[in-house]
N, C-alpha and C positions, 0 to 999 in steps of 0.2 A: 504494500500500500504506500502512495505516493503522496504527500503533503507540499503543498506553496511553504518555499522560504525567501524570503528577498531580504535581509539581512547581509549584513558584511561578511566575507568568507572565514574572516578569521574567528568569527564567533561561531562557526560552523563545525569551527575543527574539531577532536577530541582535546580532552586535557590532556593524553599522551601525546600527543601530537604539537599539539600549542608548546609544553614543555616542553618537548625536545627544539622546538625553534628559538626558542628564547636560551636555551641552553649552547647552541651553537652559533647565538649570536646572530640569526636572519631575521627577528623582529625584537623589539626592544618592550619591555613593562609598559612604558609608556607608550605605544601603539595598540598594545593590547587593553590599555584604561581606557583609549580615545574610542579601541572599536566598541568594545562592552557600552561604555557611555551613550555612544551613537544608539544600539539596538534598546539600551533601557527605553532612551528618549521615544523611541520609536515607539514601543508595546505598552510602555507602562500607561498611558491612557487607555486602553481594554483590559490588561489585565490587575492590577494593581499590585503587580508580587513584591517592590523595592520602593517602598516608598518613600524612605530615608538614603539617599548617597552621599558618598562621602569622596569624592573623585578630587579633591584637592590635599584632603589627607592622601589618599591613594597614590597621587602624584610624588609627593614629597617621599614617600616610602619607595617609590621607583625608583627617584633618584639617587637615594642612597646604594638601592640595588646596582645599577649602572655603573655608580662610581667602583663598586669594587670589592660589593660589603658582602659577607658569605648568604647566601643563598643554597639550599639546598631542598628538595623534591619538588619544591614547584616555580622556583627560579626565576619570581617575578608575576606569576599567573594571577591576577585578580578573581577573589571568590568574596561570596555574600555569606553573610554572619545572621542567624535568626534571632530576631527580635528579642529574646529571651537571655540574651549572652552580653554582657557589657562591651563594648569598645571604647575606648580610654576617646575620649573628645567627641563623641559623635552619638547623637542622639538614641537613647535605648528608653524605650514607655514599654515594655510587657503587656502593650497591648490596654495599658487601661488610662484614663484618662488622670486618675491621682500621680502619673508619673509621664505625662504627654507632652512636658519640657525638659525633662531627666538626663545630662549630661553628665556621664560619669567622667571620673579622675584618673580609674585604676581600668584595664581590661581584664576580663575572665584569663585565669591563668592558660590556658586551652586557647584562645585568642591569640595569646603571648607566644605564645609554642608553635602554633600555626604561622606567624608570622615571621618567628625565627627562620623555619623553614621556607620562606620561598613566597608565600602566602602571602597577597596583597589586598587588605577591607575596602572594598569599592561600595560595599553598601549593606545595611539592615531591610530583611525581608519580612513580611509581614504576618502576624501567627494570631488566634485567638487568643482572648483576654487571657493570660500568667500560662497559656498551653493548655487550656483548659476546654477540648471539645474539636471534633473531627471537621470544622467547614471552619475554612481563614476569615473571620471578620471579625471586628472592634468597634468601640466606637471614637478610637483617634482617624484611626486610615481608612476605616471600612472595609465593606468586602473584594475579598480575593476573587479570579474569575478562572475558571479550566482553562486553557489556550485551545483544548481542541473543542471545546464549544463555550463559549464565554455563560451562555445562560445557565452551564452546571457549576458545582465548587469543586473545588479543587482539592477536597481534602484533607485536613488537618491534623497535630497544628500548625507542621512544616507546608501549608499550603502553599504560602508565597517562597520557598526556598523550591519546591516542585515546580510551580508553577516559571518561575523564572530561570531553569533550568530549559524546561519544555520550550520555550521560546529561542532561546539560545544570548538571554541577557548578561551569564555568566558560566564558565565551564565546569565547575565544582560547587556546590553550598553546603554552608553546612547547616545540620538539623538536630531537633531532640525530641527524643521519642518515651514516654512513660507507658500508655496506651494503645502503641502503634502508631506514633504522631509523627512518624519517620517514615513506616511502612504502608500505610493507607493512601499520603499524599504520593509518592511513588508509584503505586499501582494505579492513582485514578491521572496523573497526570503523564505515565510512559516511560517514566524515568528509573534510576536504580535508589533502594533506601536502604541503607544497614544499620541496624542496630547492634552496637559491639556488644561484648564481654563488659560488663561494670569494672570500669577502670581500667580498660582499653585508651579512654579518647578521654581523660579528664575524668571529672569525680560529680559527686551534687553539688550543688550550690554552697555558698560558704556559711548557710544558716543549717544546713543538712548534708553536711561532709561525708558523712557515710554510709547514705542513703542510694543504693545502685538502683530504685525502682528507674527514675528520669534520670536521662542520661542523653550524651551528645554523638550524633556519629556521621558520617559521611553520606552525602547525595551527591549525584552526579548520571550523566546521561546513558554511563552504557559501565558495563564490569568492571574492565582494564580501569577504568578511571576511576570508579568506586575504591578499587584497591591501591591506586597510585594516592587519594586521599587520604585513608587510612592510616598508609606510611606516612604523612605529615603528620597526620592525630596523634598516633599511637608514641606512650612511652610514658616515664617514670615523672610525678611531677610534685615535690615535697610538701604544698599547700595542698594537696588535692590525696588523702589515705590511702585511698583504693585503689589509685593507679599504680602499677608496674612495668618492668620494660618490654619493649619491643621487641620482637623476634629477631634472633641472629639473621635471617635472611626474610627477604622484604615481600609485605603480600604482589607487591605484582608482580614478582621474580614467582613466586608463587603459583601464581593463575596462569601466567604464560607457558607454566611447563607442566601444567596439571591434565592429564587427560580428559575424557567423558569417564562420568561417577560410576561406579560398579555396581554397587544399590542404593536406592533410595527407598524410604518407607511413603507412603503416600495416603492420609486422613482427607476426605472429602465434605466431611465434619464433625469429624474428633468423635465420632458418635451418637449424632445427634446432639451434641454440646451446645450448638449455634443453627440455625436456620441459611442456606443456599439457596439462592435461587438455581435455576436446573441451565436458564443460561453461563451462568458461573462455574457452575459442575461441569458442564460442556469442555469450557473454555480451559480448566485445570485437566481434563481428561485426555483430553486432545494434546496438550503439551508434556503428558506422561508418554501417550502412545509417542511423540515424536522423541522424549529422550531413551524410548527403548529402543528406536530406529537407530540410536548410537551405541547401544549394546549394553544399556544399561539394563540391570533385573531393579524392577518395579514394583512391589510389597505390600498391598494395604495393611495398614496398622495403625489401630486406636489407639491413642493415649490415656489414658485412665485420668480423667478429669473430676472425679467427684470431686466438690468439696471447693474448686477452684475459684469458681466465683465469686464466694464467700472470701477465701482468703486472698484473692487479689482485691477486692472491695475493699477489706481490714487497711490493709498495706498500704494501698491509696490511700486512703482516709485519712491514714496519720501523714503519710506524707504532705498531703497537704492543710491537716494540722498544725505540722509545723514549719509549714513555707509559706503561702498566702494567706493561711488562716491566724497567723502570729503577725500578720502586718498591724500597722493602726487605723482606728476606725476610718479616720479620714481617709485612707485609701480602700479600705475595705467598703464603705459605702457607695462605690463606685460600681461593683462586681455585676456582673451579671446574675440571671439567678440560678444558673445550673452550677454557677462558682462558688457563689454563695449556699448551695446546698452541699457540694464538694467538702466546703471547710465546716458546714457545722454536721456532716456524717461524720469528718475525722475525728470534731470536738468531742462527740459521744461517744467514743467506743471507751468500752469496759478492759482495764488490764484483763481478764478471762477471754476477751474476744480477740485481742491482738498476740498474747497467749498462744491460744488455739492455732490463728493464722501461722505462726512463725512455726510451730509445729508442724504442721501440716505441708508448707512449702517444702521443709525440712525430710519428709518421708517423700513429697512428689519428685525430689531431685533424685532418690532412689529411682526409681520407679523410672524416671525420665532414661536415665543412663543406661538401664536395662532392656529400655524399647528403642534407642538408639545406636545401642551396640550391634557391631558388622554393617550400620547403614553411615551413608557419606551426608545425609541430610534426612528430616521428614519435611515432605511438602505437604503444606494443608492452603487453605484460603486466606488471604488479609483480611477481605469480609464480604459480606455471601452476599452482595448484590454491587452495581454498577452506580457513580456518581448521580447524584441527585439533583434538582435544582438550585440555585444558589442561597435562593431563601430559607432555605429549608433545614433548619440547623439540624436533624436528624430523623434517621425514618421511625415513625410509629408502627412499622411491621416491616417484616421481610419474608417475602416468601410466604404469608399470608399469616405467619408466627407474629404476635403482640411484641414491638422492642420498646414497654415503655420510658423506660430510664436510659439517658444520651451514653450511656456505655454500654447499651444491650446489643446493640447491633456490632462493637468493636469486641467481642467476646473471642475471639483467636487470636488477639494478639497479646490476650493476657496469660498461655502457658512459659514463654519466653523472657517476657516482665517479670514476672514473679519466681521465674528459677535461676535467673540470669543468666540465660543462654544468648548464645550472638545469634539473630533472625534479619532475615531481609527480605524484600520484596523483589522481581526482576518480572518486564513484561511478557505476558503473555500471548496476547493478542486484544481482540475490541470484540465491542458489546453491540447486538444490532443497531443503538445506536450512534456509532463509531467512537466512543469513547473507548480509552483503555482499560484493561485489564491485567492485573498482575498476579502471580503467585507469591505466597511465603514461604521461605527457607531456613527451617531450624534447626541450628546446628548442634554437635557436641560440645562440652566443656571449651571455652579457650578455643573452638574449632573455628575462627574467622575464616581462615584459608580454606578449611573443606568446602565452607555455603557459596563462597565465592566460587569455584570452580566446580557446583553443581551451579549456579548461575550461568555460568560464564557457556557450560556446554547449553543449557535451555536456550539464553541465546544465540544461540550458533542458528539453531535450526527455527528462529522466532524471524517475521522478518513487519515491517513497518515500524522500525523505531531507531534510535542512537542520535538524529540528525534535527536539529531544532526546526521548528515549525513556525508559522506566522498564526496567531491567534485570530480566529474567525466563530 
């Protein structure tokens, strides 16, 4: 399938690709801000993925590059930073309006480290109120829009780091995902979303240091790239507990010499766990029968989900207890009201209920490693039906199942969250109505490299995506 691009070429390239130019000296940082800049100007009135740029800080970071400063994995490449992550001088509001002048001092240490490496903030992209809720909108920026149809969403919270990816406004973003707020925007937008390992790609926040539910991790438009960001995230970082170091050898060294997966396990819905629509199921089925054309053995196999919902609920809860639900009222009066029900479920839970939760996760990581063991990934659904319209901040059913709580329909992306296994999304194919679709990939313990290189073969044999689009 063929999409209009008319965009500059250089916003077309891969980030492997773009890298390795800049790395040999045939386009400079600063060519690469001018074209990025150029394509923002261009889409950002349809789709509203960046609403904050920063192309004069951007600049100044190039030139230091130029002159001679170390740079390493991405050697200058301009990437966007999700709303939720501090950048040192450049506007950050999470999305809510008690913070919609909010100029920090310090950057996320994750920001710092990204930057070290190569990495240049060309701009803040746009996410629901504190990451709160699967469709991108606020009320500072407003609503995000799909690129391949402006009247659906795009998926959240990472909506604007997807969405501005899909277009080809920046070659890498980065994203954070508690909920699947990595993998959801991914799958509805055609792009790649990984959710590491807790402490992979940085830590929680510095009010929740130890907290792996939300976490930060790489988007980008096709595998190879996925992995080449990765290796700028990943690594050891003493403000941040949980993180540790990087692999002696690099995920993209990695994927490039990975073959097609041997087995995979394959859940179509955890067993009845979540409701699929039968277009969904389709479209996950069809991209098994084609990784078997690679000579891969294929497995279905439930996950034993009792109990899960319940303790990814708890876990949430408190987490955001004690993240947006310990701000001050003056900000908190602002929340929306699925945010504001967010923080006062966490306010009420019972030491017996969070207890339980932490137990129970505790026995499922058993249980996980024993239905993953001899498989190179289980592929299940991101979530069982296809983008909505923009309005519509969540479906009240799916598949003709009741989802009345805004986290009933994101219920697959909570096995992963709650065990802290690295999971991503990679495309599929589209939906009758030409919207994307994506699978999830969930991997073993620490196994970033295995999901990626069952990714990497399902794209192989996927075809209508990698190459940014014009938003229509």
């Amino acid at each position: 399938m063929t999409h209009d691009y008319t965009g500059p070429e250089l916003c077309a390239l891969s980030a492997v690709e773009a890298v390795g130019l800049l790395e040999r000296g045939e386009v400079s940082p600063s060519e690469m801000i001018e074209a990025a800049m150029a394509r923002i100007e261009a889409v950002e009135p349809k789709i509203n993925a960046m609403p904050t740029t920063c192309a004069e800080r951007a600049k100044a970071m190039a030139s230091k590059l130029e002159r001679g400063g170390e740079a390493t994995w991405l050697a200058g490449l301009p990437i966007a930073i999700k709303d939720l992550s501090p950048v040192a001088g450049v506007r950050t509001t999470w999305g809510t309006k008690a913070f919609a002048d909010f100029v920090p001092e310090e950057s996320d240490p994750l920001v710092e480290m990204m930057e070290r490496r190569g990495g240049v903030v060309i701009g803040k992209t746009n996410t629901p109120e504190m990451g709160a809720g699967a469709n991108t909108f606020n009320d500072v920026f407003g609503r995000t829009r799909n690129p391949w149809n402006v009247r659906l969403n795009p998926g959240g919270s990472s909506g604007g780091a997807a969405a501005a990816l899909a277009t080809g406004e920046v070659w890498l973003a980065h994203g954070s995902d508690m909920g699947g707020s990595l993998r959801t925007p991914a799958a509805y937008c055609g792009v790649v979303g990984l959710r590491p390992t807790p402490g992979r790609c940085g830590g929680g926040g510095k009010d929740n240091a130890f907290s792996g539910l939300g976490l930060s991790g790489p988007m980008a438009r096709n595998v190879e790239d996925c992995a080449l960001f990765l290796d700028a995230m990943a690594g050891s970082e003493p403000r941040q507990p949980l993180t540790f170091d990087a692999p002696a050898e690099s995920f993209l060294s990695q994927v490039r010499r990975a073959g097609p997966p041997k087995r995979v396990a394959f859940s179509a819905d955890f067993g009845g766990f979540g409701p699929v629509t039968k277009e969904v199921r389709d479209l996950m089925a069809a991209a098994m029968r084609r990784l078997e054309g690679l000579g891969t053995v294929v497995e279905e196999r439930d996950p034993n989900v009792e109990g899960l919902l319940e303790t990814n609920m708890a876990l949430r809860g408190l987490s955001f207890a004690i993240g947006p639900g310990s701000l001050p009222e003056e900000v908190r009066r602002h929340f929306k009201k699925t945010l504001q029900d967010n923080c006062a479920f966490g306010e009420a839970l019972t030491l017996p209920e969070i207890v339980k939760a932490e137990r129970h996760r505790s026995a499922m990581v058993l249980e996980m490693e024993r239905l993953t063991r001899g498989f190179d990934a289980l592929a299940c659904p991101v979530v069982g039906l296809g983008p909505l319209d923009s309005e519509v901040e969540f479906p009240t059913e799916v598949d003709g199942a009741p989802t009345p709580h805004y986290m009933d329909w994101l219920r697959f992306s909570h096995l992963a969250s709650t065990l802290g296994l690295p999971a991503m999304s990679v495309p599929i194919g589209f939906t009758a109505s030409g919207a994307p679709m994506g699978i999830q990939l969930i991997g073993r313990h620490r196994d970033e490299a295995g999901i990626l290189a069952v990714a990497k073969a399902i794209e192989s044999v996927t075809e209508g995506f990698g190459r940014p689009i014009d938003p229509r």
